[in-house]
C-alpha positions as CSV (number, residue, x, y, z in Angstrom):
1,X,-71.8,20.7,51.5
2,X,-73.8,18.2,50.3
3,X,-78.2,18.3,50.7
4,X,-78.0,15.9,53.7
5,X,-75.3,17.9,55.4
6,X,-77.2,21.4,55.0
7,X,-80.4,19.8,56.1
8,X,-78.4,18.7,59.8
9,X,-76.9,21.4,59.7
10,X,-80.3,23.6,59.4
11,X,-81.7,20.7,62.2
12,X,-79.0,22.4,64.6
13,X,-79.7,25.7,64.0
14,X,-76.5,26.4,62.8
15,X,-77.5,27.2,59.4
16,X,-81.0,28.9,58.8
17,X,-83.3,29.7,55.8
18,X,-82.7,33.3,55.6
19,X,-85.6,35.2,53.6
20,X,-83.8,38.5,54.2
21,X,-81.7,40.4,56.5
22,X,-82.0,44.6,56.6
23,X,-81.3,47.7,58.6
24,X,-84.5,50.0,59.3
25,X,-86.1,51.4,61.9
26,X,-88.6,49.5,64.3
27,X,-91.7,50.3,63.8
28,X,-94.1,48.7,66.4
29,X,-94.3,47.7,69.6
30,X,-92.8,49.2,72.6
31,X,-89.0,49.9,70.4
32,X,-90.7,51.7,67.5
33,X,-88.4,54.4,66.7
34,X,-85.4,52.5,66.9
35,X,-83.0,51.7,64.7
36,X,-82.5,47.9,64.5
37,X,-80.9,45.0,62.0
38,X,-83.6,42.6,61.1
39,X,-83.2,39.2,60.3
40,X,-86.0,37.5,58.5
41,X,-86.1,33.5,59.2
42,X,-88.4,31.8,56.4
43,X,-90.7,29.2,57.4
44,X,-94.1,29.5,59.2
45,X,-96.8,27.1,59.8
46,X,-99.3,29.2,61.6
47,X,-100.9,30.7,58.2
48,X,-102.5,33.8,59.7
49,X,-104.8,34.7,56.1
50,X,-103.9,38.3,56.7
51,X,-100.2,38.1,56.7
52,X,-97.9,40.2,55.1
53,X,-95.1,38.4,54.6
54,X,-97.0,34.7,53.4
55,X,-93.7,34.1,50.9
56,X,-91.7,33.3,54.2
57,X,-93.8,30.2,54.6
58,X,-92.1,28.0,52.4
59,X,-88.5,27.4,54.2
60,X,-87.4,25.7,51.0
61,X,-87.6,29.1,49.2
62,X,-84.8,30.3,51.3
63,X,-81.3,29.6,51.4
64,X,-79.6,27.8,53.9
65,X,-77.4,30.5,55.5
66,X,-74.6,30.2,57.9
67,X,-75.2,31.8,61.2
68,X,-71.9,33.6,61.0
69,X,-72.5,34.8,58.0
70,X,-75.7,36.5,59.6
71,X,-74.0,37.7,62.5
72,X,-71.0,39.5,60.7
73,X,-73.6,40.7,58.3
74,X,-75.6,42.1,61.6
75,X,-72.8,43.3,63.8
76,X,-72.0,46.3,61.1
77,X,-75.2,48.0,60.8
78,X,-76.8,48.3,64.8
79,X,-76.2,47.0,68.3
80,X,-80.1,45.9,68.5
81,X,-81.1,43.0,66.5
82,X,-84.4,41.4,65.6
83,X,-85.2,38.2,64.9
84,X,-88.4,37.7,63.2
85,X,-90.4,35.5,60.1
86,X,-91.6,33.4,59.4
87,X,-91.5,31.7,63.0
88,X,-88.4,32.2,63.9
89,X,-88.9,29.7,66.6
90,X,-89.8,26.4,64.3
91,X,-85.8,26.7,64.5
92,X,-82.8,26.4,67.0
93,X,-82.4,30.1,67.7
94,X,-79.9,29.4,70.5
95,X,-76.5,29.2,67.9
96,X,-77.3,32.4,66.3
97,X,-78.2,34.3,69.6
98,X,-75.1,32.9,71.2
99,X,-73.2,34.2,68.3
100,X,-74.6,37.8,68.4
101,X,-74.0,37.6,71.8
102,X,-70.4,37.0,71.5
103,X,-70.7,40.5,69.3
104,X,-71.7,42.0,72.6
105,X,-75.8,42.6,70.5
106,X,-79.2,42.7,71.9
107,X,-81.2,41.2,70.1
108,X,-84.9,41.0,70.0
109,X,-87.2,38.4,68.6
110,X,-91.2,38.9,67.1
111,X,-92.5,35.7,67.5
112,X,-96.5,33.8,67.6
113,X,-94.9,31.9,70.5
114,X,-96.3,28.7,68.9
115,X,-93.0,26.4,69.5
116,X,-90.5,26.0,72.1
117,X,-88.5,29.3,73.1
118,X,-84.8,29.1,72.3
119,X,-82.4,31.4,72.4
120,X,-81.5,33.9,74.8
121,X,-83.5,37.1,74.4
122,X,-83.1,40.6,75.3
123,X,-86.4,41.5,74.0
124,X,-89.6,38.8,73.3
125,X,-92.8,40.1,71.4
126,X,-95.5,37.9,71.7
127,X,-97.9,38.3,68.8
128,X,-100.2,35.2,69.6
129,X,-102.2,34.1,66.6
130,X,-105.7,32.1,67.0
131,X,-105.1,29.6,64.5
132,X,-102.1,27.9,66.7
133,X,-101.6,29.3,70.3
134,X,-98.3,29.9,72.3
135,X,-97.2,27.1,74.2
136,X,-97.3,28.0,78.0
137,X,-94.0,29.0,79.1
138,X,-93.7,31.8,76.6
139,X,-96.4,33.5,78.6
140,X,-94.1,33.9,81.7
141,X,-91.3,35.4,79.8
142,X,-92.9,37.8,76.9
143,X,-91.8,41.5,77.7
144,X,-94.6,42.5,75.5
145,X,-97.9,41.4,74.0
146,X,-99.2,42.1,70.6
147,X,-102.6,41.3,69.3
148,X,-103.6,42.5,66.0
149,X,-106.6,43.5,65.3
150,X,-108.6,42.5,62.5
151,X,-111.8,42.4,63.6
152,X,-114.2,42.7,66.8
153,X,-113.4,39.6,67.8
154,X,-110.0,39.9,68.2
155,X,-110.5,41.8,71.1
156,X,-112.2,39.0,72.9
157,X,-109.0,36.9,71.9
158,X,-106.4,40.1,73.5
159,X,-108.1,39.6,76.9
160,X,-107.8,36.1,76.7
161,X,-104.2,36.2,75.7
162,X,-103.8,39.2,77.9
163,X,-104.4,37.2,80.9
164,X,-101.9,34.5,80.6
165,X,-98.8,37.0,80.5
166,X,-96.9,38.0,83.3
167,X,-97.6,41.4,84.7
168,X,-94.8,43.1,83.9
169,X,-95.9,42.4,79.7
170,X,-96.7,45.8,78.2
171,X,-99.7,45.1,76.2
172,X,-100.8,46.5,72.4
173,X,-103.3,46.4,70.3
174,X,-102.2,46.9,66.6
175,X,-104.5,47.5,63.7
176,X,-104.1,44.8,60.6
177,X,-103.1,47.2,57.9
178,X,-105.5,46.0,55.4
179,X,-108.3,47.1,57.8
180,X,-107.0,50.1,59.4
181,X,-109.1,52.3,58.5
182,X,-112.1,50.2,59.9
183,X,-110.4,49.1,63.4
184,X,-108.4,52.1,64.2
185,X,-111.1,54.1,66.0
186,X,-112.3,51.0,67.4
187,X,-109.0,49.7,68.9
188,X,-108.7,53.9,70.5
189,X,-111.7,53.6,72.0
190,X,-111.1,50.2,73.8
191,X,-107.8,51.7,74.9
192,X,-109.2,54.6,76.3
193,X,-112.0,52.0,78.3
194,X,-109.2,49.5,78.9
195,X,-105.9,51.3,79.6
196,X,-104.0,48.7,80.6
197,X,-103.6,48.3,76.8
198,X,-101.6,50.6,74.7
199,X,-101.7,51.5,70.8
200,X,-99.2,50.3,68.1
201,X,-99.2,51.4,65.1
202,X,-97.2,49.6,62.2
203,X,-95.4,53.5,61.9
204,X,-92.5,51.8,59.4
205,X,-95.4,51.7,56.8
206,X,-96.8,55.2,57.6
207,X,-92.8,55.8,57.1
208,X,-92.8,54.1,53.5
209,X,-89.5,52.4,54.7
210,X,-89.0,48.6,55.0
């Protein structure tokens, strides 16, 4: 397939820059504790300066990968899937959810919300990020909301995102894992004045598994 053809066909959504693709378990958010496929999606304009994963950026870095490739890769390992990045959403996700879907798969996606939702969804994380908000029908969908927490501040910016979701949205407060140490006791005691707000902890790390 020549460069023009891979670049349409990446346009559609039917082939995506895959940074990686593993089986784990989840570690935050309302699923921790679950074993799930994930599929990393390179390609992420948001630039968040405490990101963990900054080499999914660059899409070009990635290969162009067949969704169903993906999927038959997926479909062996777990019947939940996750979706993440990257922003998974500066692509097409319907063709690879339809094709999970066809596998009979839930499948989850962690996204900043900062484009367009597409795909269908069993599961949506919203982890809203200052430097380029969640377009406004995300907020009406999002089964749960997760703000990290880097600093003081970012409480201010959870209540503020917090009151734009639905009220079914669970809602977390997750400490950035560089800063732990400083933010943990800080985000416990706003959860135990605010208890609408629940803890997530990144427990994969604590794990030392992907």
């Amino acid at each position: 397939m020549v460069k023009d053809e891979v670049l349409q066909e990446v346009e559609k959504g039917m082939m995506l820059p895959l940074m990686e693709e593993f089986y784990t378990i989840q570690g935050e958010g309302f699923h921790k504790g679950t074993a799930a496929y994930f599929i990393r999606v390179g390609g992420c304009d948001v630039g968040c300066h405490w990101c963990d994963v900054k080499e999914s950026w660059n899409a070009e870095t990635h290969p162009p990968t067949d969704i169903r490739q993906i999927t038959e890769n997926a479909s062996k390992y777990s019947d939940t899937i996750v979706i993440t990045g990257g922003e998974p959403l500066t692509w097409n996700m319907q063709p690879l959810t339809d094709a999970l879907k066809a596998k009979n798969l839930k499948i989850h996606i962690e996204t900043s919300g900062a484009y367009p939702l597409t795909g269908t969804w069993d599961w949506i994380c919203l982890s809203p990020k200052k430097n380029k908000l969640p377009v406004d029908e995300i907020y009406e969908v999002a089964h749960e909301l997760k703000v990290i927490v880097y600093n003081k501040h970012d409480l201010i910016f959870a209540e503020q995102e917090a009151a734009k979701v639905n009220g079914k949205c669970i809602l977390y407060l997750q400490p950035e894992w560089s800063v732990r140490d400083k933010v943990t006791p800080m985000i416990v005691d706003y959860v135990m004045q605010n208890p609408k707000w629940k803890v997530s902890l990144q427990t994969h790390k604590y794990l030392n598994i992907p």
